[in-house]
N, C-alpha and C positions, 0 to 999 in steps of 0.2 A: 865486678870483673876480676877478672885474673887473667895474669901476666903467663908467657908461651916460656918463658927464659925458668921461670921456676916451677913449672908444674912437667915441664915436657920429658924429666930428666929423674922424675922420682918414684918413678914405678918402676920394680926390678922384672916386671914380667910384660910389658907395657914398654911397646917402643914408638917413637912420633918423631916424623919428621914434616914438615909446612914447607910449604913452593906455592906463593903466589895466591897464598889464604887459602890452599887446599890442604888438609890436615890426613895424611897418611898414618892409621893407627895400624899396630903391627903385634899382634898376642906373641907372645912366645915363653919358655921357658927354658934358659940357660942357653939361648942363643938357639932353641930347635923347637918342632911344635907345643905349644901351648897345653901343660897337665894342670888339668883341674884340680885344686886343693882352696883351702884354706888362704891362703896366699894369694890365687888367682882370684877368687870370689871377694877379697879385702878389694886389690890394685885396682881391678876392674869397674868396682860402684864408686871407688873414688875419682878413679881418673873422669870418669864420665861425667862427674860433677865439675872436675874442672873443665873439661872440655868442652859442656854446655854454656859454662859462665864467661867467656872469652869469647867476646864478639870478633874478634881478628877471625878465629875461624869463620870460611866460607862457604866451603864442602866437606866433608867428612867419607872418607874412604876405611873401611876397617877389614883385614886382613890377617892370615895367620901363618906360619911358617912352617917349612919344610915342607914333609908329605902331609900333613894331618894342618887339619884346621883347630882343632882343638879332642883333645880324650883323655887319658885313656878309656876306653870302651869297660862299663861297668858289667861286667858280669854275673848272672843269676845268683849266682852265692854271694855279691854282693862285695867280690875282689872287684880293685880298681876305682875306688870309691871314698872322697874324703869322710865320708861319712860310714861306718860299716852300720848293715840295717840291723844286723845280728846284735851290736850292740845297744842298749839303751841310755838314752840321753837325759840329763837333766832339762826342767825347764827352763832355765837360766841359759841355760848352754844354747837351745836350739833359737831361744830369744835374740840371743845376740846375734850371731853369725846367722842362722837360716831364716829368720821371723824378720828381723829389722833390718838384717843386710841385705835381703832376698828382695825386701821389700822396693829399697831404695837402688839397687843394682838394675832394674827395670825401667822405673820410673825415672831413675837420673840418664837413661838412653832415651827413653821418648820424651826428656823433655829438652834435650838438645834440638834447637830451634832453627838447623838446616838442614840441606836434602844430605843424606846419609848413603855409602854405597857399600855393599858386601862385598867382597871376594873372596870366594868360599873356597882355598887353595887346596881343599884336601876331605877328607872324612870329619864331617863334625858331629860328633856322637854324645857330648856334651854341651851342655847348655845350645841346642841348636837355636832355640828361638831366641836368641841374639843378633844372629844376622840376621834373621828371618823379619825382625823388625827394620830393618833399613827401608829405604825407599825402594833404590833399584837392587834388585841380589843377581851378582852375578856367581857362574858354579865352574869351575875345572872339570873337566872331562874323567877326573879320579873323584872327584866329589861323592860322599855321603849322607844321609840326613838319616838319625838314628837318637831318640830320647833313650841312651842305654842305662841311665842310670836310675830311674824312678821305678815305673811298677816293673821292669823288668827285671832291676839292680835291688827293688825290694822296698821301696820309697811310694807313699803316693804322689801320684802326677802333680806337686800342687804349687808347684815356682814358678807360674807361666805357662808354662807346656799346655795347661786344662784350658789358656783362653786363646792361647796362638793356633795349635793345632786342629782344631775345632773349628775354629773361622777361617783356616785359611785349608783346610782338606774337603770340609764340610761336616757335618757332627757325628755320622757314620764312619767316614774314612777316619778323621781325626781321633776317635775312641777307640777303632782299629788299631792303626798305629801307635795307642799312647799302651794299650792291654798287651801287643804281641811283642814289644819292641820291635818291629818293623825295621829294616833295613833299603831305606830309597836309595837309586843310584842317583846318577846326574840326570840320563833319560827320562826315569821317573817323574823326578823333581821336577822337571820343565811339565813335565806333558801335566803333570797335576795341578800347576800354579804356586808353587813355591818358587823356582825363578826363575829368571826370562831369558836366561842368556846361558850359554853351554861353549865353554871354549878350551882348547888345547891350554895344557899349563900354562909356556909359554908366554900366551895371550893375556892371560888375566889381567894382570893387573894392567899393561897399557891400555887395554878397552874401560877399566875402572878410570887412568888419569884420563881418558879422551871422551867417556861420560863426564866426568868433573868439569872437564873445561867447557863442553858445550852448557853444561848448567849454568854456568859461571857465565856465562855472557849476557843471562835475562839480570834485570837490574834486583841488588842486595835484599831489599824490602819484599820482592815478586815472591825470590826462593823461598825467604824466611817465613813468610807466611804461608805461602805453599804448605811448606813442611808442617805447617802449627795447624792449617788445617785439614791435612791429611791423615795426622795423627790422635787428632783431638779424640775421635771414637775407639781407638785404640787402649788412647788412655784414662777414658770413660770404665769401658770392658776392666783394668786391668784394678784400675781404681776401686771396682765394685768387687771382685773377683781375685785379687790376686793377695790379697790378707788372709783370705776366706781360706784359700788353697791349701796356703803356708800352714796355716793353722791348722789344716786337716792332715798335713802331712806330719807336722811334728805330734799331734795328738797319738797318731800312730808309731811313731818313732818311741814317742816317751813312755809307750805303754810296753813296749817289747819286751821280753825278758829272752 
C-alpha cells in the first residue's frame, strides 16, 4: 500500500484531492490544461501506480483543466508533439519513455481496482483513450475526442489507440477515425458510445461527485470487484496487444530519416 499524505503531492502536473475515499484526479499543467510531453507521460504512469496501490481510495474521478482536457493538438507536420516524427530515435530512447512507459501508463490505469469516472472538461486530442478507459465517461458540452497525434501527427496508432478505438467504435468506424484523425464532438461521442452523458460545463463535475457517491453506497468489495471484472477483458486485449503496437510504432519511428 501507499500512503495518500506522500504520494498525493508529487506530481507537478497531477493534482488530488480525497473527500470521503472519493479521490478527485486533476491533469493540468502550470495550473491550466494539461500539455502532453515527456513530463506528463512520466507523472501520469506513476501516479496511477500509486493510486492503484492505496486501498483508502474508493472511487476515482479523473478530470482536466480549463478549456481543454488535455493537447496540444498534433498536427500533420508533426508540430505539437513530444515526440517530432521527422526526427529519428534511438532504440534505447523509444524503449524507455514510449516501449516501457507506454506500456505500464495503461496497465497501471486498468489495474486500479475501483469504479473510475471521467470528466472530459474540454477537447481531448491526446492520449484520449485514457478516459475512455474509465467506467462511466462523462463529456462537457465543448468536449472533443480526436487521436491527433499518431497517424495523423505521423506516428503509428500503436499506444492503445489500435485496441480502444476498435472495440469501442467498432473495427470500421475505429480504423476510420485512427487513419483520418477524425475530429468527434460531444454529440458525436454520445450517439457512438464513447460516453453516456453530455453536460453543460458547469455541470460536470457535480454529476461526476453525485455519480461517486451513489456508487459509493453498494458495499467496498461489490465496487471493487465490479471494476476488476469489468475490466479483466480490457486488460486481456491490451495485455496481448499493446507491446505489439508500441513496438510497431517505434519500429517506424527508428527507421525515419
Amino acid at each position: 500500500m501507499t500512503d495518500f499524505a506522500d504520494y498525493s503531492k508529487r506530481y507537478e502536473r497531477v493534482r488530488m484531492r480525497r473527500e470521503d475515499g472519493i479521490l478527485e484526479i486533476t491533469f493540468h499543467t502550470a495550473g491550466d490544461s494539461l500539455r502532453w510531453g515527456k513530463g506528463a507521460h512520466e507523472d501520469l504512469e506513476r501516479a496511477f501506480l500509486d493510486v492503484g496501490r492505496d486501498r483508502e481510495n474508493e472511487i476515482i474521478i479523473l478530470t482536466g483543466t480549463g478549456d481543454e482536457y488535455a493537447g496540444p493538438a498534433v498536427l500533420p507536420s508533426g508540430a505539437g508533439g513530444h515526440h517530432n516524427p521527422r526526427k529519428p530515435v534511438t532504440a534505447e530512447e523509444w524503449d524507455k519513455l514510449w516501449y516501457w512507459e507506454g506500456k505500464h501508463l495503461l496497465m497501471n490505469l486498468l489495474n486500479i481496482e475501483v469504479p473510475m469516472i471521467a470528466a472530459i472538461n474540454g477537447p481531448a486530442v491526446r492520449h484520449p483513450e485514457i478516459p475512455l478507459l474509465c467506467d462511466i465517461v462523462l463529456a462537457s458540452e465543448t468536449a472533443t475526442i480526436q487521436d491527433s497525434a499518431h497517424f495523423n501527427g505521423g506516428l503509428v496508432p500503436g499506444d492503445g489507440v489500435h485496441v480502444v478505438f476498435p472495440l469501442l467504435l467498432g473495427p470500421n468506424r475505429g480504423r476510420y477515425f485512427l487513419l483520418t484523425g477524425q475530429v468527434l464532438d460531444a454529440q458525436q461521442a454520445l450517439e457512438l458510445g464513447l460516453v453516456s452523458e453530455v453536460l453543460p460545463s458547469d455541470q460536470l463535475l457535480p454529476r461526476a461527485w453525485a455519480l461517486a457517491r451513489q456508487l459509493q453506497q453498494r458495499p467496498p468489495l461489490l465496487r471493487r470487484y465490479t471494476r476488476v471484472m469489468l475490466t479483466q477483458d480490457l486488460k486481456r486485449r491490451m495485455h496481448d496487444l499493446l507491446g505489439y503496437g508500441l513496438a510497431m510504432e517505434g519500429l517506424a519511428a527508428v527507421q525515419r530519416v
